[in-house]
C-alpha positions in Angstrom: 0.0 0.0 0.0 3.1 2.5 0.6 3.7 2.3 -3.0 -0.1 3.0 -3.9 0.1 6.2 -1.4 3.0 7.3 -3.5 1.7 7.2 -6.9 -1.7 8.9 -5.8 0.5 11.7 -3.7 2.7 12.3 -6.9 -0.1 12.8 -9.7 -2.1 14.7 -6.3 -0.9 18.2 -7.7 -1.9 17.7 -11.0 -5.4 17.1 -10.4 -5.9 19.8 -8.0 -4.3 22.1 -11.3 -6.6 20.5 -13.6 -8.8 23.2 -14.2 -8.1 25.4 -11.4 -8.6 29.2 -11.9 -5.9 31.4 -12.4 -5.0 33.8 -9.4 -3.6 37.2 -9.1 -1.4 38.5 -5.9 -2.7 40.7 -3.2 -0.2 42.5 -2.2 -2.3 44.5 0.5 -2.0 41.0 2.6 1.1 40.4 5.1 2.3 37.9 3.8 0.7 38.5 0.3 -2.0 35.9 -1.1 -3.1 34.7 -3.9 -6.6 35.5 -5.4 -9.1 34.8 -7.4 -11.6 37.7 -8.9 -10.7 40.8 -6.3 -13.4 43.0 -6.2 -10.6 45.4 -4.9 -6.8 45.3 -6.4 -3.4 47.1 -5.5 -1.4 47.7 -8.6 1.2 50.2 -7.1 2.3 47.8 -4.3 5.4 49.5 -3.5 3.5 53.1 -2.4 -0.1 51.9 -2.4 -0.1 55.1 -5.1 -2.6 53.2 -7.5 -5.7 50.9 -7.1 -8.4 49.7 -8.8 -11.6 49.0 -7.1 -15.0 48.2 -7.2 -13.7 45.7 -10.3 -16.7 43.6 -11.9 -15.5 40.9 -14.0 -16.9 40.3 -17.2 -14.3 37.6 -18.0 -11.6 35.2 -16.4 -10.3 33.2 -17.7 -7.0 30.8 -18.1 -5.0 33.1 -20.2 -7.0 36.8 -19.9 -9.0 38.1 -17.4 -11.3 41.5 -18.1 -13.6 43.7 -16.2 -14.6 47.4 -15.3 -13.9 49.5 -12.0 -12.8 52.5 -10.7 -9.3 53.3 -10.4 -7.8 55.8 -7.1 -4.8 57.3 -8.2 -2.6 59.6 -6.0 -1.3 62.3 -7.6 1.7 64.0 -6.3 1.3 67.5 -7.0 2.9 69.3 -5.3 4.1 65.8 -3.3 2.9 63.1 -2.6 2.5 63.7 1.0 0.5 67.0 -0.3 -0.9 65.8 -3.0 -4.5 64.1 -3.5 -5.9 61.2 -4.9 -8.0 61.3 -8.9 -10.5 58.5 -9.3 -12.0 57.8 -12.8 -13.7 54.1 -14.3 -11.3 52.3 -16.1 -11.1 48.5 -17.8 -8.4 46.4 -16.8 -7.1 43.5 -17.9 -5.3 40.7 -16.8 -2.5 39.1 -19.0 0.5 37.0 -19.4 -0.5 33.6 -16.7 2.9 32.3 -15.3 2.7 29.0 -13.4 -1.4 30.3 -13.2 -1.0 33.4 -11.7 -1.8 36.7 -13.8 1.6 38.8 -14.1 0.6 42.4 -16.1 -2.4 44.3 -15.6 -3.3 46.6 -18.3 -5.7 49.9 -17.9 -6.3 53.4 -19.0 -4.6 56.4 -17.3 -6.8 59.2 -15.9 -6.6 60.3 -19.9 -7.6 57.2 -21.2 -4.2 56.2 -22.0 -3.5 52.6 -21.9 -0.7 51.6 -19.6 0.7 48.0 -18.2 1.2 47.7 -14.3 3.5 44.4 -13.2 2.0 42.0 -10.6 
């Protein structure tokens, strides 16, 4: 039976892969986590300068994942500890899955530029 225990630990991580949804990183967690389909996301994780919240997901998906939300973006003007925070709807997406776990968010700037955030 040892040997039988084995075999089914061995093949054990790739059926709890099979099918599993890909995940993002939540940073705002100590130690950080992995998630599926925040409703809230940190994409500035070093100064907590950009987020996107209030995210509903239209897709998700292994290889994309798309919805709409408001983004909160701090604006340093004159600094940052001065400054104030911009909010305005944006899409984001979700791209390039390594090892199932979403590495590049994409959105649009407060002009409706598109720009791509590591994750």
């Amino acid at each position: 039976m040892t040997a039988v225990a084995a075999l089914a630990a061995a093949f054990a991580p790739a059926v709890a892969h099979a099918g599993a949804e890909p995940v993002v990183n939540d940073c705002t967690a100590y130690p950080s986590r992995s998630v599926v389909r925040p409703v809230n996301l940190l994409l500035a994780c070093g100064d907590g300068g950009l987020w996107v919240k209030d995210i509903t997901w239209t897709t998700w998906g292994p290889e994309r994942a798309e919805g709409e939300g408001t983004q909160y973006r701090r604006i340093c003007v004159p600094n940052c500890a001065g400054g104030s925070v911009s909010t305005a709807p944006t899409h984001i997406t979700l791209r390039n899955p390594v090892d199932e776990r979403f590495t590049r968010a994409e959105i649009s700037d407060l002009e409706g530029k598109p720009e791509t955030w590591p994750m």
